[in-house]
C-alpha positions in Angstrom: 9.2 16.8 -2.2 5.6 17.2 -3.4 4.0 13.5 -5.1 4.4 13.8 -8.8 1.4 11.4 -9.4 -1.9 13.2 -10.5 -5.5 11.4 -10.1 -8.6 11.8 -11.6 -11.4 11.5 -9.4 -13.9 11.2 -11.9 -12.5 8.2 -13.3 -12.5 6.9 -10.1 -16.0 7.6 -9.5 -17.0 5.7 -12.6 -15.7 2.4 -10.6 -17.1 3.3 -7.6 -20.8 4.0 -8.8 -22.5 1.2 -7.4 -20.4 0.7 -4.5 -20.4 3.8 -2.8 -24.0 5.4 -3.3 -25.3 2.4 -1.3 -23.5 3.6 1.4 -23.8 7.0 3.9 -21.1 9.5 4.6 -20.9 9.8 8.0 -18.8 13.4 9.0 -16.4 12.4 12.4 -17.4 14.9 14.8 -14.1 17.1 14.6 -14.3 16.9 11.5 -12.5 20.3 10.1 -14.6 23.2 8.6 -11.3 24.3 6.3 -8.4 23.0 6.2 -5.3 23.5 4.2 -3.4 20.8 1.7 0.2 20.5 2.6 3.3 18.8 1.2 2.8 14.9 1.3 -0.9 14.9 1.9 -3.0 11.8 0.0 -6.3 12.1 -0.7 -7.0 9.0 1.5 -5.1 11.1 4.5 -7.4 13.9 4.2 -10.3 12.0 4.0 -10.2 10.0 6.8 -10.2 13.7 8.3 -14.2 14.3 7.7 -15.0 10.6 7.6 -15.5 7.7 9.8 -15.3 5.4 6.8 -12.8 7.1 4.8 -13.2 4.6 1.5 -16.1 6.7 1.1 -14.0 9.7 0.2 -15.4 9.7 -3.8 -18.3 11.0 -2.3 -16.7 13.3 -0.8 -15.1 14.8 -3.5 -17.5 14.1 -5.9 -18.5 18.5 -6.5 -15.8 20.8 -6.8 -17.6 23.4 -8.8 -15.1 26.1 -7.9 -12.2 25.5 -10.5 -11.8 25.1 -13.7 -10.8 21.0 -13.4 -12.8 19.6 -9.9 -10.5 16.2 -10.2 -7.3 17.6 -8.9 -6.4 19.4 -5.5 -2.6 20.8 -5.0 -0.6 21.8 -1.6 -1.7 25.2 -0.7 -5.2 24.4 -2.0 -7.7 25.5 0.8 -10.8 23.2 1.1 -14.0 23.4 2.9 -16.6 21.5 3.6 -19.8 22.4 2.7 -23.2 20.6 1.7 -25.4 20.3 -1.0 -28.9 20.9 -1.9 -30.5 17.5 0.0 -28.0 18.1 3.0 -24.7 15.6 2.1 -21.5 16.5 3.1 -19.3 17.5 0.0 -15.4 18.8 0.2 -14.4 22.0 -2.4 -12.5 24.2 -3.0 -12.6 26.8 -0.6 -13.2 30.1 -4.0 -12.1 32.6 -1.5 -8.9 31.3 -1.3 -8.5 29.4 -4.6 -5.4 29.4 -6.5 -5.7 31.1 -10.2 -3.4 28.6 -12.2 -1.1 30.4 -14.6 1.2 27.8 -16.2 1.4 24.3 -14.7 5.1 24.1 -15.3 6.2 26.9 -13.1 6.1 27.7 -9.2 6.1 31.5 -7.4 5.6 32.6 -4.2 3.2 36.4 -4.9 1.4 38.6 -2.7 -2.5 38.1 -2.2 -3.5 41.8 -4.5 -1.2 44.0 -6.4 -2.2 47.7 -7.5 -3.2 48.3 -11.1 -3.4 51.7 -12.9 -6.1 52.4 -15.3 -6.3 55.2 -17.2 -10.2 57.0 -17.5 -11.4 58.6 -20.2 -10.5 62.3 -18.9 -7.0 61.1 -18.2 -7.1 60.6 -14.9 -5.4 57.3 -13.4 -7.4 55.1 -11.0 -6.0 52.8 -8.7 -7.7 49.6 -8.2 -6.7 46.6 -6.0 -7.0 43.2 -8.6 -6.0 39.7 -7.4 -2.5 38.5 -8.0 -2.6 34.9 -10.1 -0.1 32.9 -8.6 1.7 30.5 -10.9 0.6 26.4 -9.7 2.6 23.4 -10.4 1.3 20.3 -12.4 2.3 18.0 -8.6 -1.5 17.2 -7.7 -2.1 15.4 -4.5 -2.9 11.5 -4.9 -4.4 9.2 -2.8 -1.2 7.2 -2.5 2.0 7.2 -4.7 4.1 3.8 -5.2 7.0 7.1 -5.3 5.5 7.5 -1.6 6.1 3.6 -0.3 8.7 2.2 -2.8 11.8 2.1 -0.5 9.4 0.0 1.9 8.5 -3.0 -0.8 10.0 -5.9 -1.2 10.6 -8.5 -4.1 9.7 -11.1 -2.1 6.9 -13.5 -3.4 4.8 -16.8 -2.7 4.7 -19.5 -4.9 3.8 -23.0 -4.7 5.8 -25.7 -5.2 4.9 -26.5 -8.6 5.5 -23.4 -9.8 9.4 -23.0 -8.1 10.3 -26.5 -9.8 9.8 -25.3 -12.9 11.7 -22.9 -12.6 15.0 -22.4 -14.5 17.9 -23.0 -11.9 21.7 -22.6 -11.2 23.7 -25.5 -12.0 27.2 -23.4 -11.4 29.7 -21.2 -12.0 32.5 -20.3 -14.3 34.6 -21.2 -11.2 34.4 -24.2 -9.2 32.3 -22.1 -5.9 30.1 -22.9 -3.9 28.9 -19.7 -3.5 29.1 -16.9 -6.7 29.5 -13.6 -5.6 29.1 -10.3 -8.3 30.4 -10.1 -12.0 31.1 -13.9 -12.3 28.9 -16.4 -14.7 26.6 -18.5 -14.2 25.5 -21.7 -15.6 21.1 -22.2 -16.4 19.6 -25.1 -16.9 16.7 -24.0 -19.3 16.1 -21.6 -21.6 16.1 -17.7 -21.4 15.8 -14.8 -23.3 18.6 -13.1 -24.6 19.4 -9.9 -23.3 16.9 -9.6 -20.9 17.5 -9.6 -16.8 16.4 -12.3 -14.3 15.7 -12.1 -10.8 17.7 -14.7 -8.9 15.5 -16.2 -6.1 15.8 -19.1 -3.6 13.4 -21.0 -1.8 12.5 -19.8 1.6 10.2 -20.9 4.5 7.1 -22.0 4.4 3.2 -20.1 4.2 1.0 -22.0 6.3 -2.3 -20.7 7.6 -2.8 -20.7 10.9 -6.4 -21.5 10.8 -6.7 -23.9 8.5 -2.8 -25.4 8.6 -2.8 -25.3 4.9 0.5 -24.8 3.0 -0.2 -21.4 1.1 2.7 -21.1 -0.8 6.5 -20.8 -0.2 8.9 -17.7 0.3 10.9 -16.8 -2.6 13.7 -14.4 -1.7 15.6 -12.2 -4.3 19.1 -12.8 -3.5 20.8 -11.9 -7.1 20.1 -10.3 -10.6 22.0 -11.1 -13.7 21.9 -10.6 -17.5 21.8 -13.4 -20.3 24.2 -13.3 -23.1 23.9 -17.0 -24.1 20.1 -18.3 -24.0 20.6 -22.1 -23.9 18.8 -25.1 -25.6 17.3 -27.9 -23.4 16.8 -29.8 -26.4 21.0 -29.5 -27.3 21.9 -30.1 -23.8 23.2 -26.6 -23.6 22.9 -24.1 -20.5 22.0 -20.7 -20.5 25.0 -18.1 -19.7 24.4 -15.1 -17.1 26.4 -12.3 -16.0 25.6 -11.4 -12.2 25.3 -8.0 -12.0 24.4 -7.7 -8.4 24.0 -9.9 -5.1 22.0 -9.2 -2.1 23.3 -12.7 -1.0 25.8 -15.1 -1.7 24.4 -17.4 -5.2 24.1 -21.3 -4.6 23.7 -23.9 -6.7 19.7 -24.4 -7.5 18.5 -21.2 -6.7 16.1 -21.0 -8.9 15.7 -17.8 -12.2 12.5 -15.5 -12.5 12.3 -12.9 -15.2 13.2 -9.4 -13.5 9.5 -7.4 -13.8 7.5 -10.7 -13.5 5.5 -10.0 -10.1 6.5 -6.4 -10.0 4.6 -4.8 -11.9 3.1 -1.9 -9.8 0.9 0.4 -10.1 1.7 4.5 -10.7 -0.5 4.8 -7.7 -2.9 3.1 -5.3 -6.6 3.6 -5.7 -7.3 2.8 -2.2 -10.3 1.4 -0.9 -12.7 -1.1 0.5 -12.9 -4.7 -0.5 -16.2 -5.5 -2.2 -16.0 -9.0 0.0 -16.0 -9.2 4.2 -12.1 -10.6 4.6 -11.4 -12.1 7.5 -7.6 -13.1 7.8 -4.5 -13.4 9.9 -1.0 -11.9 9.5 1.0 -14.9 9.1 4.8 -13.3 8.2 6.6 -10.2 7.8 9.7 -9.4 5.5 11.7 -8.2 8.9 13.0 -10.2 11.2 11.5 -8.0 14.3 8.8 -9.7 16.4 7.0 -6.2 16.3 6.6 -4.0 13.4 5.0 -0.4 12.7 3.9 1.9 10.3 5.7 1.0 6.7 6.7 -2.2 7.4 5.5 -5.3 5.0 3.3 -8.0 6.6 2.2 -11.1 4.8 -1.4 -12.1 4.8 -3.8 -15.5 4.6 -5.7 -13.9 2.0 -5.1 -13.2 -2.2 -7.0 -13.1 -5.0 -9.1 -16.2 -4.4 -10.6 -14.2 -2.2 -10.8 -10.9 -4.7 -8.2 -8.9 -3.3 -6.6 -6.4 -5.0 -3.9 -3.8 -4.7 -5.2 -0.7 -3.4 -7.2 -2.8 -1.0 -7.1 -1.6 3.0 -8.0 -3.5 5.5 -8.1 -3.0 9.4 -5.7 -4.8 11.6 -7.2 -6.2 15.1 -5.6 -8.2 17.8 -8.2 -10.2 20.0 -8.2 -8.8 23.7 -7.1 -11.5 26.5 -9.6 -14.1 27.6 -10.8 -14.1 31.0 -12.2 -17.2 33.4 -15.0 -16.2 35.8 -13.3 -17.9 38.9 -15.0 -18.4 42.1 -12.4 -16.2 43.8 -13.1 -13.9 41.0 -12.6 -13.2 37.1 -8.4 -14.0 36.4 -6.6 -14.5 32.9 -6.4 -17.4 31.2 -2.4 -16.7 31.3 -2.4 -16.4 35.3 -3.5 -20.2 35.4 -0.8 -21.9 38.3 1.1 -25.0 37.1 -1.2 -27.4 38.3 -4.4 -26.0 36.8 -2.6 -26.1 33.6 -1.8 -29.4 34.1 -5.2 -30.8 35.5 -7.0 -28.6 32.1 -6.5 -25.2 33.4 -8.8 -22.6 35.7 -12.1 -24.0 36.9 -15.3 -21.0 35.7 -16.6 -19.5 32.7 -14.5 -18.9 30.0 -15.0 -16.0 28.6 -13.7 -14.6 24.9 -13.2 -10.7 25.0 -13.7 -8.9 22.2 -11.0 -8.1 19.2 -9.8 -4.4 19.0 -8.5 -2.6 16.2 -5.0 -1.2 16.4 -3.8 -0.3 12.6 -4.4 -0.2 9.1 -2.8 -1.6 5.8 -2.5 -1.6 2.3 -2.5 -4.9 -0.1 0.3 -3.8 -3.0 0.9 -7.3 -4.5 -1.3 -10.3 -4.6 -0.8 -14.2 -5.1 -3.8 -16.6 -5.7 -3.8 -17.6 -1.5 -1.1 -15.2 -0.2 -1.0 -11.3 -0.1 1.6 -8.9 0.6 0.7 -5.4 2.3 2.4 -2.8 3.9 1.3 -1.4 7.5 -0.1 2.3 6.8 -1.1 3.7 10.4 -0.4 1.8 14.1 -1.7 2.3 17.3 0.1 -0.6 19.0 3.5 -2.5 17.5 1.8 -5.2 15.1 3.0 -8.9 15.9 2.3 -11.8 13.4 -0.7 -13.4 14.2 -2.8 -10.5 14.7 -6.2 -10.2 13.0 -6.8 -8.6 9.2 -10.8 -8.1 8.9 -13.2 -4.8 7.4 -12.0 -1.3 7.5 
């Protein structure tokens, strides 16, 4: 199913300006002299094709002088790369091969010429071979869809402990449970809006940086939804009334209310691309429960927007190679030390740190002030929590 998002690259251009010029496309080596867009392709994906830093890819697309609108590309589209007068690299449509839109509502699979009679002035007909226009849809490739990546995200979030206690919670039930289960009522204490839907969340674990031991935040995991249809008055003593509508988990007592789009507002689509600052994080948690994770999985990071990031941002995952001590009897692992050299201080040499390699890529999609949450985008190795987040 083709991505129903369309983007404008010269919009995103506009925000780019004095980001990217500063900075020179470099083509990877295989880099692709044509290539041909296909079902489920991003903008980023093909990109990172023809360049080794593939935030760069405004550049890239910066001239398409061969249609009629150079800010969208389609499946079937064939580009090339070419270059332009003062020798930069610059993807276009490929004319040869370019698609003649008829109506953007419609799709139709034609031939590549059909034969047309004309009739001359003596009355004799000509035959002539004229290009067939084949009919394009309005699905224009993106750089990344929330369409794409939606089943992945979670409405998990971080918040500190100031802002969970005041927080509206659960004082019961319309039966004496412990545990409320869906299409019973709950009891508030403090006031909601009519009508509307709230997320009910409960305290989880907590964020702690690694580096720093700082508490970050706290977990705050969705476990019901439910609808108000009494808002309650503090002032009169009176709770709010809500209908569950549906449970993920069993409802206790003091799990704590959050309105239902507050923290998930997402974007259409992901401008992806390079943070303006050098980030230099850890992955501290991930939603699963797996001590490895892969491509698609959510990770939760050190970093948010105290430190300007934004969603759309990428980052590089790296996991710092094993150290090694320069032993008389000759270089060994830090991790091979015997017991008793761990418990006299460990293996007598020169210690030395190895350098950190990179072995993925994600995407920041929701941000807290000290906490972010991405989602993994490209692995070469299972990701583990405590590997490195750092520059693209």
């Amino acid at each position: 199913m083709l991505k129903i998002i369309t983007t404008s690259i010269a919009a995103l251009l506009l925000c780019y300006t004095g980001f990217v010029t500063a900075q020179e496309l470099t083509l990877k080596p295989d880099a692709p002299k044509n290539y041909t867009v296909k079902e489920g392709d991003t903008l980023w994906d093909i990109s990172g094709l023809y360049l080794a830093q593939p935030w760069l890819w405004p550049q890239l697309w910066k001239l398409n002088p061969q249609v009629d609108n150079p800010h969208l590309i389609f499946p079937g589209d064939v580009l090339s790369l070419t270059y332009d007068a003062d020798g930069n690299p610059v993807l276009a449509i490929n004319d040869e091969n370019a698609v003649i839109t008829v109506s953007p509502d419609t799709e139709a699979a034609v031939s590549e010429t059909e034969v047309v009679a004309i009739s001359g002035p003596s009355g004799i007909k000509k035959l002539t071979p004229k290009i067939r226009k084949t009919i394009k849809s309005t699905k224009a490739v993106t750089t990344l869809p929330l369409k794409m990546i939606r089943p992945f995200l979670t409405f998990e979030q971080a918040l500190t402990e100031a802002e969970i206690a005041a927080l509206p919670y659960v004082l019961g039930a319309n039966e004496e449970w412990k545990n409320t289960i869906v299409e019973q009522i709950l009891y508030v204490k403090g006031e909601l809006e009519l009508g509307s839907s709230y997320g009910i969340y409960r305290k989880g674990k907590p964020y702690i940086d690694p580096v720093t031991e700082e508490l970050l935040g706290y977990e705050t995991i969705l476990v019901a939804t439910g609808k108000v249809f009494r808002p309650g008055s503090i002032e009169n003593k009176t709770p709010a009334s809500v209908q569950v509508i549906d449970v993920k988990q069993e409802i206790k007592q003091g799990d704590r209310l959050i309105p239902a789009s507050d923290g998930q507002s997402l974007p259409a689509f992901f401008v992806m691309s390079k943070p303006e600052k050098v980030i230099d994080g850890v992955i501290i948690d991930t939603t699963s429960d797996l001590r490895e994770f892969s491509k698609w999985d959510i990770v939760v990071l050190n970093k948010g927007s105290i430190e300007d990031l934004k969603a759309g941002h990428m980052l590089s995952i790296y996991r710092k190679s094993p150290s090694v001590v320069d032993t008389k009897r000759g270089p060994v692992y830090m991790s091979d030390a015997s017991k008793y050299e761990k418990l006299t201080g460990g293996i007598e040499g020169e210690a030395l740190e190895m350098p950190r390699e990179k072995i993925g890529q994600l995407m920041i999609f929701k941000v807290a002030d000290r906490v972010s949450f991405a989602i993994v985008t490209s692995t070469s190795r299972p990701i583990r929590v405590g590997d490195l987040i750092g520059e693209i």
